[in-house]
C-alpha positions in Angstrom: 4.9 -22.7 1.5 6.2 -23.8 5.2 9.2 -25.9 4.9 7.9 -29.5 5.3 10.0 -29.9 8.5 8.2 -27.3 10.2 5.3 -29.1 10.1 4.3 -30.8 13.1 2.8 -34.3 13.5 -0.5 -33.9 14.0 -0.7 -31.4 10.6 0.7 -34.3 9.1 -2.2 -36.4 10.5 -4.3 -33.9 9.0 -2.4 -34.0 5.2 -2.1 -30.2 5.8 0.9 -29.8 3.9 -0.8 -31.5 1.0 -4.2 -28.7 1.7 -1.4 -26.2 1.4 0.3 -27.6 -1.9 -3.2 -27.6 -3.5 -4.2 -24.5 -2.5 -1.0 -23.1 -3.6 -1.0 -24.6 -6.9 -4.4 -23.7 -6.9 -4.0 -20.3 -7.1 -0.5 -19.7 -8.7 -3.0 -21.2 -11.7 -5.8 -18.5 -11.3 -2.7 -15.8 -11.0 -1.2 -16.8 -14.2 -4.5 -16.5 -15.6 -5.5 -13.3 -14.3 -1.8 -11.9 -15.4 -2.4 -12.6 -19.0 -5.6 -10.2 -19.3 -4.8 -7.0 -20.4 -7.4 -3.8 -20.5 -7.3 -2.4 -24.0 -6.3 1.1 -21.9 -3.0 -0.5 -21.0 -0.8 0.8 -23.5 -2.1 4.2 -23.6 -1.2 4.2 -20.0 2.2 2.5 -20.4 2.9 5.3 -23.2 1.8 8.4 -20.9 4.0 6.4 -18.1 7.0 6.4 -20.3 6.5 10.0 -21.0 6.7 11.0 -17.3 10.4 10.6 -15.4 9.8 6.9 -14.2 13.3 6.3 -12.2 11.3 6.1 -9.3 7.2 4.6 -9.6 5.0 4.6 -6.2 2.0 2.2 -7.2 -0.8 2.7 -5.2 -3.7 -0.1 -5.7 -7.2 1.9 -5.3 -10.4 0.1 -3.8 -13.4 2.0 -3.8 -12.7 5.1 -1.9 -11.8 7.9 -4.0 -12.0 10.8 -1.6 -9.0 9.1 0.5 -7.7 8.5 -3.1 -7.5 12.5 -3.6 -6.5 13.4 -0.4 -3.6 10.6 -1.0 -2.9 12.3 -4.1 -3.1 16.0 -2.9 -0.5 15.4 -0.1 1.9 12.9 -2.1 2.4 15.9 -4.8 3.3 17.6 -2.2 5.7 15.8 0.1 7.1 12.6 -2.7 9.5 14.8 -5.2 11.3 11.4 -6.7 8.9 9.3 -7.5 6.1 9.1 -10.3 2.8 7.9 -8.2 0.6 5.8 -10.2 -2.8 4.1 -9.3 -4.0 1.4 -10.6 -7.7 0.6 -9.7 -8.5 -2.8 -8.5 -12.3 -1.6 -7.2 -15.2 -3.9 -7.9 -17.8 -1.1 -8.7 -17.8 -0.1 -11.9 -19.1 3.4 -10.3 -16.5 3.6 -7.7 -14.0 3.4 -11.0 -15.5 6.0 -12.5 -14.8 8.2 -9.6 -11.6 7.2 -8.8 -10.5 7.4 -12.4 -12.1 11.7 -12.2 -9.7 12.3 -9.2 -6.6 10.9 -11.1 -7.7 13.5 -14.2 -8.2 16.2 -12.1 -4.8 15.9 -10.5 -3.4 14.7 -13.7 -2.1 11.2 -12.3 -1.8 8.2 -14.5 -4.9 5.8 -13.8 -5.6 2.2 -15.1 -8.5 0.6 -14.0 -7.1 -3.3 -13.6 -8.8 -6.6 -15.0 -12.3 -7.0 -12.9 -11.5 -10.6 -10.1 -14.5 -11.9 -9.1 -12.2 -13.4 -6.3 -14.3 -12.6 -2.8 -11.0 -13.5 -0.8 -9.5 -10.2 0.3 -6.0 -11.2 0.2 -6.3 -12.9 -3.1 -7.4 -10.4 -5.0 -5.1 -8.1 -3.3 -1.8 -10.1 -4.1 -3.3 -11.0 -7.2 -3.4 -7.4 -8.4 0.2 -6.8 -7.0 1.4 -9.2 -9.4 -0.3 -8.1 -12.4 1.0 -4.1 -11.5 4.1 -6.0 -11.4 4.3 -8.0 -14.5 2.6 -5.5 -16.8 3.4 -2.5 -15.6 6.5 -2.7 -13.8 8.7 -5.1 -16.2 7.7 -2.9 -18.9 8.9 0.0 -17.6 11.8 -1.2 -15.9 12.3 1.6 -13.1 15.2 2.0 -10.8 12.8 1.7 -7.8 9.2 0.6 -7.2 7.0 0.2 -4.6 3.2 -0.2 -3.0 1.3 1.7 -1.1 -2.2 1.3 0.3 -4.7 4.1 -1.2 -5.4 4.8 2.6 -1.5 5.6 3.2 -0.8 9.6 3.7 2.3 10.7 3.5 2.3 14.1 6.0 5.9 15.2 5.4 8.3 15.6 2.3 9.6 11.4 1.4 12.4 10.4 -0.6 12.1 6.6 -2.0 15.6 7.0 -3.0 16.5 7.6 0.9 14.4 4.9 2.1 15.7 1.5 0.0 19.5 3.0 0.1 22.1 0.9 0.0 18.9 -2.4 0.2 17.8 -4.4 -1.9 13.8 -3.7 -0.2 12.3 -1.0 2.4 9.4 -1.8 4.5 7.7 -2.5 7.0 8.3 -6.4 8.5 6.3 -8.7 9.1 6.9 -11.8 10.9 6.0 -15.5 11.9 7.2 -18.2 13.6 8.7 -19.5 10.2 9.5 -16.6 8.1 9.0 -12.5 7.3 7.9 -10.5 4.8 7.2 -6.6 3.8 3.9 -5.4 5.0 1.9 -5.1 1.4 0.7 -1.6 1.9 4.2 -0.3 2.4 7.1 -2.1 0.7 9.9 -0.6 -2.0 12.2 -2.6 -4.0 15.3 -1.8 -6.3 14.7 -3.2 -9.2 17.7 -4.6 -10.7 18.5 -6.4 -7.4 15.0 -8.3 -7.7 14.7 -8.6 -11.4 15.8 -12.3 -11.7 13.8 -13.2 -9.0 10.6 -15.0 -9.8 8.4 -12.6 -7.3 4.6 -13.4 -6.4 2.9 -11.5 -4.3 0.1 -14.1 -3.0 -0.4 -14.7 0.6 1.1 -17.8 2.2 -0.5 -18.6 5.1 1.1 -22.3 5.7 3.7 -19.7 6.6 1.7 -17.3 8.3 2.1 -14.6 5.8 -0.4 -12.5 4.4 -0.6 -10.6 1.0 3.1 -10.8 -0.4 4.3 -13.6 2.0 4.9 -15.5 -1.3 8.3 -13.9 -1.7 9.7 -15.2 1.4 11.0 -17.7 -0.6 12.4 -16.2 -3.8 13.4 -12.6 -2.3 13.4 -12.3 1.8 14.9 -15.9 3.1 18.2 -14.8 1.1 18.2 -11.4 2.8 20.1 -11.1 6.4 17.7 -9.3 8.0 19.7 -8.1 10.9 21.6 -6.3 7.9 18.3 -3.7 6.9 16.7 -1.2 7.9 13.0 -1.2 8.4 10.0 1.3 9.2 8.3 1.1 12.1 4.7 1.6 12.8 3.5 4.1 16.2 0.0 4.8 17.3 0.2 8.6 18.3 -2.1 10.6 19.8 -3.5 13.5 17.2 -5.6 16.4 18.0 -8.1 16.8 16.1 -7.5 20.3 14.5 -11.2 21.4 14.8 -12.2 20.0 17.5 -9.0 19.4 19.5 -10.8 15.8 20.5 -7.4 13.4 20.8 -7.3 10.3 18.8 -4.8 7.3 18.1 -3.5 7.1 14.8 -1.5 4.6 13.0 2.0 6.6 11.6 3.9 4.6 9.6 7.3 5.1 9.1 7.6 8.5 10.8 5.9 9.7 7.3 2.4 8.0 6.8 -0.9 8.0 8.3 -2.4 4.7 8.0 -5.8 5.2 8.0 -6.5 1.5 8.3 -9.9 -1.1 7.6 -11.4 1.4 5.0 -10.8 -0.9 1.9 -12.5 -4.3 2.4 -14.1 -3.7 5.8 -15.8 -0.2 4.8 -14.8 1.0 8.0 -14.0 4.6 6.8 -17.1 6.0 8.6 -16.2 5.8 11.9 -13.0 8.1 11.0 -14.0 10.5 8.1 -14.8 13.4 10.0 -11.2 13.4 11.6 -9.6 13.0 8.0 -11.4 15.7 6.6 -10.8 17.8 9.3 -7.1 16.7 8.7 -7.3 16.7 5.3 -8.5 20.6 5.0 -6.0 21.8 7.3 -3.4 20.7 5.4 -5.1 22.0 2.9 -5.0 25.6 4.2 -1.3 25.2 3.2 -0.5 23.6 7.2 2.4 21.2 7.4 2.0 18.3 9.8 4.1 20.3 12.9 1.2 22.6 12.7 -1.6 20.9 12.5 -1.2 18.9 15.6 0.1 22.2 17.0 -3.7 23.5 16.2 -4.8 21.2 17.8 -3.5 21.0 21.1 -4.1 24.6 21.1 -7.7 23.9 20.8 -7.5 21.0 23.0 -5.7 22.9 26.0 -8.3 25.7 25.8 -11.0 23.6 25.7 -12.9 25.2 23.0 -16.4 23.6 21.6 -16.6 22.5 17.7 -16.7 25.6 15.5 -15.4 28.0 18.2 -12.5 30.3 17.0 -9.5 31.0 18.8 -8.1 34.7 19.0 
C-alpha cells in the first residue's frame, strides 16, 4: 500500500487510505485461503518436478488457450536449454484444462491444473495464482532461479535464465508509478536465495499504482537500487508476415519474446491467429527467427498474393 504521506488531502477527505487498508486486508485474507488448498495431483507433480534438473524452473500460468500453450512450448524446448518450464493451469473451463493438460503430455511437460478461483477480478486471480505457484511449488522445490511467464510469451531465439538475473537479485521488465516499481508479471525472474526470507505476495496494489505483483514493492523492490539492474525492454517491430509478407507491429520483449498480448482475459487472440500460425509453422519448418522475417520481406518486396510461391 501507498505510503500514507503520499496521500493527498482530498484522498484523505475521501478515507481512501482506509478503502485501500480494507481492500488490502481483504484480500491478503482470501490469498491465504486460496494458498492452503491443494489439488490431490500436487504431489505427483512435485515428485515428477524433483525428478527433472530443477536449478532453473520457468513457470508459465496457462489460461484457456492451449494452441498458444503448444506453440509456447514447441519454441521454449527449443531456444531455453537451463531451465525446466512448467505450467501450471489457472483456466476456468474445466474443458479448456483438459486441453491444455493433452499439450503438456504430448510434449512431455509437467502440468498441474491449480485450485478453481471463482474470483472475476483479472488481476486477482492472476496474482493470486502467482502466489500459490510460489508457496507450493516453488518453496518446495527450492530452485536456484524461478521465474513467470505469460502463456502468450514466445521466446524466438536460444534464452539463458542464468544470463538474464546475473549477478541480480530479479530480471524483468519494470514497471513504474509515481510512488514505486515493480516487475511486469508476465516476465519476471528471481534468484531464490536472495528472496527467500522475504515475505513475497504477488497481489496487485493499486493505492500504489501497481498491477499484478506490485505487492512486492515493499518486501523485495523498494530495497533494490534500481539504477544498479539491468532491465528488459519492450519494442513494437514491424514483422512480415511470412506468408503473406503483410507487415504488422508486434510486441518483442526482451530482444527474445513475442508478446502476443490481450489473448488471456480479453479473448482477443482472433484478431491475430492467422499471423501466429503463419509464424508458428515457419518456425516450424525448422526457420530461426533471422529467417522468418527474412521470408517475409522477400514476399513483401515482391509483392506476391497469399499462397503464391516464390522461385
Amino acid at each position: 500500500m501507498r505510503n500514507l504521506q503520499n496521500f493527498a488531502a482530498r484522498e484523505w477527505l475521501e478515507l481512501l487510505p482506509l478503502q485501500h487498508a480494507l481492500k488490502q486486508l481483504r484480500n491478503d485474507v482470501w490469498l491465504a485461503a486460496y494458498e492452503r488448498r491443494q489439488p490431490g495431483e500436487l504431489q505427483a507433480f512435485l515428485q515428477r518436478v524433483r525428478a527433472f534438473d530443477t536449478r532453473n524452473v520457468l513457470v508459465s500460468v496457462a489460461f484457456e488457450q492451449p494452441w498458444v500453450l503448444g506453440w509456447q512450448l514447441r519454441m521454449a524446448r527449443r531456444h531455453i536449454a537451463d531451465a525446466t518450464v512448467l505450467v501450471l493451469d489457472n483456466s476456468r473451463r474445466p474443458q479448456a484444462r483438459q486441453e491444455i493438460e493433452r499439450v503438456c503430455r504430448e510434449q512431455d511437460v509437467p502440468y498441474l491444473g491449480l485450485p478453481f478461483n471463482s474470483t472475476r477480478h483479472v488481476n486477482r486471480s492472476h496474482g493470486m495464482a502467482m502466489a500459490w505457484i510460489y508457496r507450493n511449488v516453488v518453496q518446495q522445490i527450492k530452485p536456484r532461479l524461478f521465474g513467470y511467464i505469460d502463456h502468450d510469451l514466445i521466446p524466438l531465439v536460444p534464452m539463458s535464465m542464468a544470463e538474464r538475473v546475473s549477478g541480480q537479485p530479479c530480471f524483468g521488465m519494470p514497471v513504474e508509478s509515481r510512488w514505486a516499481w515493480q516487475l511486469w508479471a508476465g516476465y519476471c525472474m528471481f534468484d531464490y536465495q536472495a528472496v527467500a526470507g522475504l515475505p513475497l505476495n504477488f497481489l496487485y496494489d493499486f493505492s500504489n499504482g501497481l498491477d499484478t505483483g506490485g505487492r512486492n514493492w515493499r518486501s523485495l523492490y523498494s530495497r533494490l537500487d534500481k539504477q544498479q539492474l539491468r532491465f528488459a525492454i519492450s519494442e513494437m517491430k514491424e514483422v512480415c508476415d511470412p506468408v503473406t509478407g503483410e507487415a504488422a507491429a508486434l510486441q518483442i520483449v526482451d530482444e527474445r519474446w513475442l508478446h502476443i498480448g490481450g489473448i488471456s482475459y480479453n479473448d482477443n487472440f482472433s484478431s491475430k491467429e492467422e499471423l501466429c500460425r503463419r509464424l508458428a509453422g515457419a518456425f516450424d519448418e525448422g526457420l530461426d527467427w533471422t529467417q522468418v522475417r527474412a521470408r517475409g520481406q522477400q514476399r513483401h518486396k515482391d509483392g506476391l498474393p497469399v499462397g503464391a510461391s516464390s522461385q
